[in-house]
Structures are given as C-alpha cells and as structure tokens.
C-alpha positions as CSV (number, residue, x, y, z in Angstrom):
1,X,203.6,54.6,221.0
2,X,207.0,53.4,220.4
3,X,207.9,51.3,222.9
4,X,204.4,49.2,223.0
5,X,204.3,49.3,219.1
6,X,205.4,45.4,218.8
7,X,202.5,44.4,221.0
8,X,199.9,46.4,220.1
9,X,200.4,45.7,216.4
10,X,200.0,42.2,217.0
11,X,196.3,42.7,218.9
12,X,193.1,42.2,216.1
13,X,192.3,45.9,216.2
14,X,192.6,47.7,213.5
15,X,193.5,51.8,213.7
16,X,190.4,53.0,213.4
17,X,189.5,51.0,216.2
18,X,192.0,51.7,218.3
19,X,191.2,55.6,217.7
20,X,187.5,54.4,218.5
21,X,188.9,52.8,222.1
22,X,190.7,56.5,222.9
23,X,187.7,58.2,222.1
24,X,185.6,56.4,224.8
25,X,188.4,56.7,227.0
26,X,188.3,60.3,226.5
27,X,184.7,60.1,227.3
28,X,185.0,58.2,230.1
29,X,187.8,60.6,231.6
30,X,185.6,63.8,231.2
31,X,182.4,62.4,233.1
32,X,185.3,61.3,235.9
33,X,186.4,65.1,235.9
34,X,183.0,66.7,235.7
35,X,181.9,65.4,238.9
36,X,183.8,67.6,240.2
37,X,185.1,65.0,243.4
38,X,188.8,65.0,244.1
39,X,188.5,61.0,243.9
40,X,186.9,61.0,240.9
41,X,189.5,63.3,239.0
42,X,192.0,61.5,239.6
43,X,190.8,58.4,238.0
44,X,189.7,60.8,235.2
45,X,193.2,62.2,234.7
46,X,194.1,58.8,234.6
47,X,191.6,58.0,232.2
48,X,193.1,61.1,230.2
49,X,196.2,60.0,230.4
50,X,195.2,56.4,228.7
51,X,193.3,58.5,226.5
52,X,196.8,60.3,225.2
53,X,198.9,56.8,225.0
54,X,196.0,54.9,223.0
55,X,196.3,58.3,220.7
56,X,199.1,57.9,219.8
57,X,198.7,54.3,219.0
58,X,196.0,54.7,215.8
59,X,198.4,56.2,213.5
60,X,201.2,54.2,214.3
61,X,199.2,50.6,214.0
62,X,198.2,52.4,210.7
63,X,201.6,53.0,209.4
64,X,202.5,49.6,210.7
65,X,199.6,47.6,209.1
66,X,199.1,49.2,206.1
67,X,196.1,51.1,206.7
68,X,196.6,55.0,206.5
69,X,193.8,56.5,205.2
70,X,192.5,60.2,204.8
71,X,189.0,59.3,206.8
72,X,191.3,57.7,209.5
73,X,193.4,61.2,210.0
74,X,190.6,63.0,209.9
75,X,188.5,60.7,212.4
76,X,191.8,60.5,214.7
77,X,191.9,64.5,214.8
78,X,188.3,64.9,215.2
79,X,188.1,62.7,218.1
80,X,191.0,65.0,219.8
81,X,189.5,68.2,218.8
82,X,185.9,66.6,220.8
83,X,187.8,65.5,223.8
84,X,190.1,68.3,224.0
85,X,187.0,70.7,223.6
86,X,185.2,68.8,226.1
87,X,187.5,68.8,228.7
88,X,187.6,72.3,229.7
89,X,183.6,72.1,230.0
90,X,184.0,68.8,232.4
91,X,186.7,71.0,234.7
92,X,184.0,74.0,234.4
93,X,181.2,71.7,235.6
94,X,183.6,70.0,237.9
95,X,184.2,73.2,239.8
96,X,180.7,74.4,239.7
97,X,179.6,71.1,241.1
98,X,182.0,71.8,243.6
99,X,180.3,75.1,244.7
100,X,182.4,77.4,242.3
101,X,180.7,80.6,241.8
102,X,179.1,81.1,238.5
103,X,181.8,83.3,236.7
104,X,183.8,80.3,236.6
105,X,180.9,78.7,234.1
106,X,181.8,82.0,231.7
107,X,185.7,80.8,231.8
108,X,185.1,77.8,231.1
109,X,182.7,79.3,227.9
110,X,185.9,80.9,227.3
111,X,187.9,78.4,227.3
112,X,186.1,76.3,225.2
113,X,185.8,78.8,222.2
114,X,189.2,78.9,222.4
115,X,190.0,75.1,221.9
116,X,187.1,75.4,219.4
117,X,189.3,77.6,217.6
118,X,192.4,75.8,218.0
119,X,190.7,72.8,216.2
120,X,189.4,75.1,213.2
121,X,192.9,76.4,213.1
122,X,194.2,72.8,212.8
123,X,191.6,71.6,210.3
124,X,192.7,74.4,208.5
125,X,196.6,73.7,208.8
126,X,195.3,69.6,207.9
127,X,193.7,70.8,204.6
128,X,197.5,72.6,203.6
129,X,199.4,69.7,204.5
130,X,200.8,71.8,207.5
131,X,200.6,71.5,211.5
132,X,200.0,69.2,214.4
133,X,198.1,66.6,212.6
134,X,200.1,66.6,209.8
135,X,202.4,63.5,210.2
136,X,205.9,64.6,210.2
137,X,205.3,68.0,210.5
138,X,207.8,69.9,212.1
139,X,205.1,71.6,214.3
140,X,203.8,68.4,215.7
141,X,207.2,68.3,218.5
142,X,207.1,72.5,218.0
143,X,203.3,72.6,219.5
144,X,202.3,74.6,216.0
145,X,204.0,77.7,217.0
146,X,207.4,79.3,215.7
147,X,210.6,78.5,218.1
148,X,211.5,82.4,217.8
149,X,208.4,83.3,219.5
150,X,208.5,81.6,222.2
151,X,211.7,79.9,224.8
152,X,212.5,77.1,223.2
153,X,211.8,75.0,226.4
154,X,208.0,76.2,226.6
155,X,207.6,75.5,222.6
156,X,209.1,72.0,223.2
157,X,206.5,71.2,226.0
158,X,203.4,72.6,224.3
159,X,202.4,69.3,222.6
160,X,199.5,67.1,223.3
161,X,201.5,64.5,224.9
162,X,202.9,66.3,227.6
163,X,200.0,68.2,228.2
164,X,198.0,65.0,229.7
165,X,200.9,65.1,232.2
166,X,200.0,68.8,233.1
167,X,196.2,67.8,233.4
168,X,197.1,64.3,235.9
169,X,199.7,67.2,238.0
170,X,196.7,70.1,238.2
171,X,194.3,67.4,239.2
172,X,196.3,65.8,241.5
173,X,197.4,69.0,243.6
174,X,193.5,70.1,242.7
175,X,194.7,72.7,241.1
176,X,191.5,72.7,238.5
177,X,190.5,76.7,238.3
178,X,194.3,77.4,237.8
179,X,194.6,74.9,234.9
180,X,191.3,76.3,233.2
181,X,192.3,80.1,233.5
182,X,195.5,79.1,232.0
183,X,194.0,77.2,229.6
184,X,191.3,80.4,228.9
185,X,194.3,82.2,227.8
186,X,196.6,79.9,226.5
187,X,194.5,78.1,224.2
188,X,193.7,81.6,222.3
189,X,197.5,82.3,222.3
190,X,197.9,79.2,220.4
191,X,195.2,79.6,217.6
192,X,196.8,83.3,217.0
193,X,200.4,82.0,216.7
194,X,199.4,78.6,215.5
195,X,197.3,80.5,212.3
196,X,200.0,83.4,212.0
197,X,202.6,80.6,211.6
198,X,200.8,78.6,209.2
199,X,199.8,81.2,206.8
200,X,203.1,82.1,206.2
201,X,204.7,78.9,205.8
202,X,201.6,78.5,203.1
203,X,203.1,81.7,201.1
204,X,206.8,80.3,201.8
C-alpha cells in the first residue's frame, strides 16, 4: 500500500469504496477459480492478487484522508473473512469441475469451517482490541500466532499478504488439491493458536 499511497490517495474514492472495489475483485477472482480451467485460474489468482493490493489500500486511504471509522474496519474485515471463506469452496468446485472425485467436496467442507472459524476467532480478537485486524497489532506481521510456537520464518510468512503469493504459485504449477489439503489443516491450526494466543494476552 505504501508505495502507491501518493496516487491512490489522490483518486475520488473514498475507503469504503476502495474496500467495496477489492470485494468485487475478490468476487470476480473466485468465479475465475471455480471453473476449475487452468486458464481461467490463473486470471483468478491474478484477480486474487489485485484483490490483496486494493486490501491493503482501504485502511491506508482512511488513515490518509481522515476517514477511519469502526463500520469501515468492520466492513474491511468482513469482506476478507467472505472472500477468504469463499475461496476454498471456488478451488473445491474448481477441482470437482475438473473431474475430482467427490471426497475432495468434503475437504473443501473442511476447509471452509475452518476459515469460518478463523474469522469468528478474529471478530473475537477485533472486539478485544487484539489480532490481525487490529491496526498495529503486533500479530498482524506475526500471522496471530506466538513466535515461540512456531520457526520464526513460517510465523513471519503466515500473513494475508504473502499468502495471495502462495495462492498465484499453487495455481500456476496447478497445484490446487495440494493448497486446499494444506489449507484443511492449516487454517484449523491457526484458529487454535490464534484463540489460545489471544486469550491470554486478554488476561495479561
């Protein structure tokens, strides 16, 4: 967001807008995946990716212009917790489309109750002034879980941001069952941590 900050400040769009325009890129990027065609994945993780960088660009117009509010952090997370949420259906669909057998519907299932609960988790963490919509948090560049539990290189690189990167790389090599199983796994990891973490820092 940075580095096109001094443009995009300068375009009539206010930061609710802006988190409007990332939500129908999101949109647009998960009926690109969930056709399940190589072609059309990659302009969806493309789409994904634009989906990350406009993001990132809501809370910094409104910082920039004035225009925090509480209904704009909550809109901005909601938005990532539906496309986020989303996503792992569109790759589940995707796959299926693709002639996938029908247990990879059920991981997708999975999947998607576990990004589900990393959302609640979040909300929850938003409401306590903790966590990775929290601006300034500590968590948000610590992906939400404690350094000492995890290498300190993975717990860097478990952030939103650098997770569009692993979406374009998985879609790219069409690696799309690999990415979901992680993600079936991974994304309960995180709530677990993510809530253990947060409580106590709540009790701190």
């Amino acid at each position: 967001a940075g580095f096109f900050l001094p443009w995009v400040v300068k375009l009539p769009l206010s930061a609710n807008q802006w988190t409007g325009v990332s939500f129908l890129l999101g949109l647009a990027s998960l009926v690109m995946i969930s056709t399940g065609k190589h072609a059309d994945g990659l302009r969806g993780a493309l789409l994904f990716q634009l989906f990350y960088i406009v993001d990132d660009w809501d809370g910094a117009v409104a910082r920039a212009k004035g225009q925090s509010s509480a209904w704009g952090s909550w809109l901005d997370v909601s938005v990532d917790g539906v496309v986020q949420s989303g996503l792992v259906l569109a790759l589940a669909w995707g796959l299926l489309q693709a002639g996938a057998p029908g247990w990879v519907g059920l991981l997708g299932l999975v999947a998607w109750a576990g990004i589900t609960l990393d959302f609640a988790a979040t909300m929850w963490g938003k409401t306590r002034g903790v966590g990775p919509a929290v601006f300034g948090d500590a968590s948000r560049t610590e992906g939400g879980i404690a350094p000492s539990r995890l290498p300190a290189w993975l717990s860097r690189n478990l952030t939103h941001e650098n997770f569009s990167l692993v979406l374009v790389l998985a879609l790219v090599l069409a690696r799309r069952l690999l990415l979901l199983a992680a993600m079936a796994v991974g994304c309960h990891v995180y709530w677990i941590q993510f809530l253990r973490g947060s409580i106590r820092r709540c009790q701190d």
